[in-house]
N, C-alpha and C positions, 0 to 999 in steps of 0.2 A: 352409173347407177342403173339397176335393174326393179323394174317396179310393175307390177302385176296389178291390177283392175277389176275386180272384182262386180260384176256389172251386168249389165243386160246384154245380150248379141250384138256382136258387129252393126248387123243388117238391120236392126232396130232402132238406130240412131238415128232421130232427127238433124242433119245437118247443122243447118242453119240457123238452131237454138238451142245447142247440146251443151251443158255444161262437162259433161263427160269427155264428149269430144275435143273440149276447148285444154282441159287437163290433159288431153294424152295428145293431142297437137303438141304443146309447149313443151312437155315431156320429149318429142321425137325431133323436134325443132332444136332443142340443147344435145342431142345426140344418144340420149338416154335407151334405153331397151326395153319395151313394151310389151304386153301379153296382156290379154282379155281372157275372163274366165267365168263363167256363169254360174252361180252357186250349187247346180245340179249338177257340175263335170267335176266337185273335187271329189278324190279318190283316196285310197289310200294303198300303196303297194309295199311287202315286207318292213312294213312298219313307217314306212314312208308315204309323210300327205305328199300329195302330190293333185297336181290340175291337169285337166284337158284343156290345152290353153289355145289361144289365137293368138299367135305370136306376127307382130306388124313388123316385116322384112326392112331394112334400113332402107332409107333413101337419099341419093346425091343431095335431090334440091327439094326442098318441103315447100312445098305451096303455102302462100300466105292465106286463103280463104281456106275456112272450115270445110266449107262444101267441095272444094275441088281436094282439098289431102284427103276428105273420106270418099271420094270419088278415085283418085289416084293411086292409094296407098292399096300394096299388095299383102296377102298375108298368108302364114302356114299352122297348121297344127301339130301340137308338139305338147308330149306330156310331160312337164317340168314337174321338179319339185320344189313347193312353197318357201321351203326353208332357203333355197338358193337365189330368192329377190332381195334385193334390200329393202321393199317395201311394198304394202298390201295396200290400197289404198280400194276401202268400200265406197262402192257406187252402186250396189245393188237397191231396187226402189221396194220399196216395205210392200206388203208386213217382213217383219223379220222371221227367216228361218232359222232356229234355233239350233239345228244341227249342222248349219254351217258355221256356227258359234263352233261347234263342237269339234268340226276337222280344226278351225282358225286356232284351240286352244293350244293343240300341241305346236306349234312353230310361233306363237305369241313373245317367247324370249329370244326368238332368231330373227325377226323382224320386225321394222315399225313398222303398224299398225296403225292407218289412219279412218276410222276414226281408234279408239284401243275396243278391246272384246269386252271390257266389265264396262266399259261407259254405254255399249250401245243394248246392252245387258238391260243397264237401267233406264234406260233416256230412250229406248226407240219408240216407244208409245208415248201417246199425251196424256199418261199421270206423271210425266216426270218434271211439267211444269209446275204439279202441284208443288217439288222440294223448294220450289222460290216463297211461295207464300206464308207468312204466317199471321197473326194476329197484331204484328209491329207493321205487317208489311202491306203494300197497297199495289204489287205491282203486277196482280194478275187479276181478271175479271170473277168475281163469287163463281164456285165452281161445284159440279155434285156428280158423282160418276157413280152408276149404282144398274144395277141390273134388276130392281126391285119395283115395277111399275106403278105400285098404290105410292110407296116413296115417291117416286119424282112427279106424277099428280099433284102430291100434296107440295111439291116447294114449289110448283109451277102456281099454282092455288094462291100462295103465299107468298111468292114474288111482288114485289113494289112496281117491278115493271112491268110494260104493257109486253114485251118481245122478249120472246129467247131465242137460244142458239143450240140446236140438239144434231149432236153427229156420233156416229159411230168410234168407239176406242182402238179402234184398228185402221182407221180409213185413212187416207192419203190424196196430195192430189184435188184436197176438193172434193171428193167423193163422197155422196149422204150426207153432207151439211145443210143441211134446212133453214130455214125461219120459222117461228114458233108464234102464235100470237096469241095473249088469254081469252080476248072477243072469239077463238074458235076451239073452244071448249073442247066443242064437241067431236072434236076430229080426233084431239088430241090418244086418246084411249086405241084407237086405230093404227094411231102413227106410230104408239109403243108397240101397239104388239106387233107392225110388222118389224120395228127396229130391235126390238129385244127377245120375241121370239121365234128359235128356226121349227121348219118343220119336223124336224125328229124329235122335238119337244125341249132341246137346250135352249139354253137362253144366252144373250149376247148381253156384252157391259156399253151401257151408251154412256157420252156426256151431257149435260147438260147446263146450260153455261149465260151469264148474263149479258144483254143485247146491250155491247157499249155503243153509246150515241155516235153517232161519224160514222159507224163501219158502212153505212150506205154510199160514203165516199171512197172504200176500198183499205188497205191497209200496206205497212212498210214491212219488207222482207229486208232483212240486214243482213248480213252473210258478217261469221265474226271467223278472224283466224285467229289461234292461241289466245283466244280471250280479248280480242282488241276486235273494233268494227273495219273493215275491208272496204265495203261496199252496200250502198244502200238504192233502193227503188220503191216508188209509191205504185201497187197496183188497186188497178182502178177497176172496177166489176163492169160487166156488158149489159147492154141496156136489158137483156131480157134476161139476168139472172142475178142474184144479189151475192155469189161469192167471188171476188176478186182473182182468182188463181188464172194464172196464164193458158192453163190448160181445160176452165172449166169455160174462156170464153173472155177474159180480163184483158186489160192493157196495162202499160208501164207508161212511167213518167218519171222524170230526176228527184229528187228527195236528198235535199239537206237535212243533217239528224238535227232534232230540238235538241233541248237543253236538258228535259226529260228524257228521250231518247238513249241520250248520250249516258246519262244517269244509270238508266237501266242496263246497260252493255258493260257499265264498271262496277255493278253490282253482282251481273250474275256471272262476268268473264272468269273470277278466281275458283268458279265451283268447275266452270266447263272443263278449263283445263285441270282441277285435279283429276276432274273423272275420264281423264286423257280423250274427251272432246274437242281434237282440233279446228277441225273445220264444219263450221254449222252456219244453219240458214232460222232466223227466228224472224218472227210472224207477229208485227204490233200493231194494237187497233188504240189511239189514242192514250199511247204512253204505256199502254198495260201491255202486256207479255200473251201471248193467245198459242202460240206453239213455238217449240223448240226440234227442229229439224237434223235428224243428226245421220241418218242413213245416205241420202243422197240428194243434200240440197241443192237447188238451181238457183239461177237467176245471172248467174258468170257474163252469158253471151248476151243478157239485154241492160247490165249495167254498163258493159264495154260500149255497145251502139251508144247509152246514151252520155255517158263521158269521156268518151273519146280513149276508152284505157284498154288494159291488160292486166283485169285482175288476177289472173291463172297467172302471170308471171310471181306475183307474190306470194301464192300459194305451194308453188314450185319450189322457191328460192328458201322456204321455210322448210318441206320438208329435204332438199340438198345438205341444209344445216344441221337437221336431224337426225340425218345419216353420218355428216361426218362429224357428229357427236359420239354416235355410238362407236366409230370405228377409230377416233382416238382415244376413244376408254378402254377399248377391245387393245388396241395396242401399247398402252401405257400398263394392262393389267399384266399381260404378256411381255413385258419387259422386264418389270418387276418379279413375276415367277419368274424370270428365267435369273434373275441377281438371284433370287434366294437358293434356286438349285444350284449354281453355281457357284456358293460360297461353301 
């Protein structure tokens, strides 16, 4: 299997806590053929996409630690064409460039695609958790996304609770998530206009979102493949900031799913995978749903330190299945044309 990575620089890889890394280890460790490609090198030549890839040269003996095979492992550049991997596997970290949607569309029937092009279409940003909620349903925090400053005033105003939660509609990572309090009124008018508008005079869409109780204790990242939970971790925010992300300052800790939990991963697992959502990382604060992570979620290499696993081997082993789905459909179609021309 030849599988291409879709993703940030080589050289930009955190070792030691790379989920990226941990997928294209296991990928090179089964013997597979690898290439890194960063969504500003694809190309397109006589009608062929193609990448400016980083192609990771084979090796005898792959090192078991993360850090020594990205310390070890040699690599060449090589302009392949997309269509000739058997699988695209996105890791690029948001926001989403849309025109790499747009090389991805034409080779979209030549290979899988993990996650698929129309799922991350609709799902890369956090309106797509709005599609879980409705008025039957309870499994997302009251939510209001508006670019309209007197608007969200007034539901701030009209809020039951003392705390909100206002972040940016594009942010990632933790980035620009705030705490809101109504006791500070008076800031609040401040806070929109640097969040909602830019200097050139556009304006930006924020969320704005209600303060579930416990989030000061951090919240659960669940990593689901094909709809089913993989792996879970509780992170825990650092003492001097109140969002839990591993990158904004957070800790991990083990996490058995509740009974809710579990509820919510078989509620929303049959929309993920129609919207060819394989592999995703969701974000719960006391049972409710707070994000759905679909471009390049993490957390692989701190659920392995803490249960002693491999969960990239399951992730592997799913899409090897995927492939050799496609290529006995591919050869049973191709059998069959060849019966009919030949009667």
């Amino acid at each position: 299997m030849n599988i291409c990575f879709l993703m940030y620089p080589w050289e930009e890889i955190q070792p030691e806590n790379d989920t990226s890394l941990a997928l294209i280890h296991e990928c090179v460790r089964r013997g597979h053929g690898v290439a890194l490609c960063t969504p500003a090198n694809l190309t397109i030549r006589n009608s062929v996409t193609s990448a400016f890839s980083t192609v990771i040269n084979r090796m005898e003996k792959v090192p078991s630690s993360l850090k020594t095979f990205h310390k070890q492992a040699s690599t060449r550049e090589e302009m392949l064409p997309l269509a000739g991997f058997d699988v695209i596997f996105m890791r690029a970290n948001p926001p989403l460039d849309p025109l790499m949607l747009n090389f991805l569309d034409s080779v979209k029937d030549d290979v899988f695609i993990v996650n698929s092009i129309q799922g991350l279409r609709e799902a890369n940003n956090k309106l797509y958790t709005a599609a879980f909620g409705d008025s039957h349903s309870n499994i997302i925090p009251v939510t209001h996304v508006s670019k309209n400053k007197r608007y969200l005033i007034q539901q701030i105003k009209e809020s039951t609770a003392d705390k909100m939660i206002l972040k940016p509609l594009n942010g990632y990572g933790g980035s620009g998530v705030i705490l809101i309090e109504r006791s500070a009124m008076s800031n609040i008018n401040s806070l929109l206009d640097f969040y909602v508008t830019n200097s050139d005079g556009s304006s930006n869409y924020v969320i704005l979102q209600e303060y579930i109780e416990g989030a000061d204790q951090g919240d659960v990242r669940i990593l689901l493949l094909n709809g089913e939970p993989i792996g879970a971790m509780r992170r825990i925010p650092g003492s001097d900031d109140h969002r839990s992300n591993v990158s904004a300052g957070g800790s991990v800790a083990k996490h058995s799913l509740t009974k809710q939990e579990k509820a919510l991963c078989k509620q929303i697992g049959p929309k993920l995978v129609k919207d060819g959502l394989y592999f995703v990382g969701i974000d719960v604060i006391g049972g409710k749903l707070v994000e759905v992570n679909v471009m390049s979620p993490g957390g692989i290499t701190y659920i392995n330190k803490a249960y002693k696993t491999k969960v990239q081997c399951k992730v592997i082993d799913f899409i090897e299945s995927k492939v050799l789905d496609k290529l006995q459909a591919f050869d049973r179609r191709s059998r069959l044309r060849s019966e009919v021309e030949n009667a």
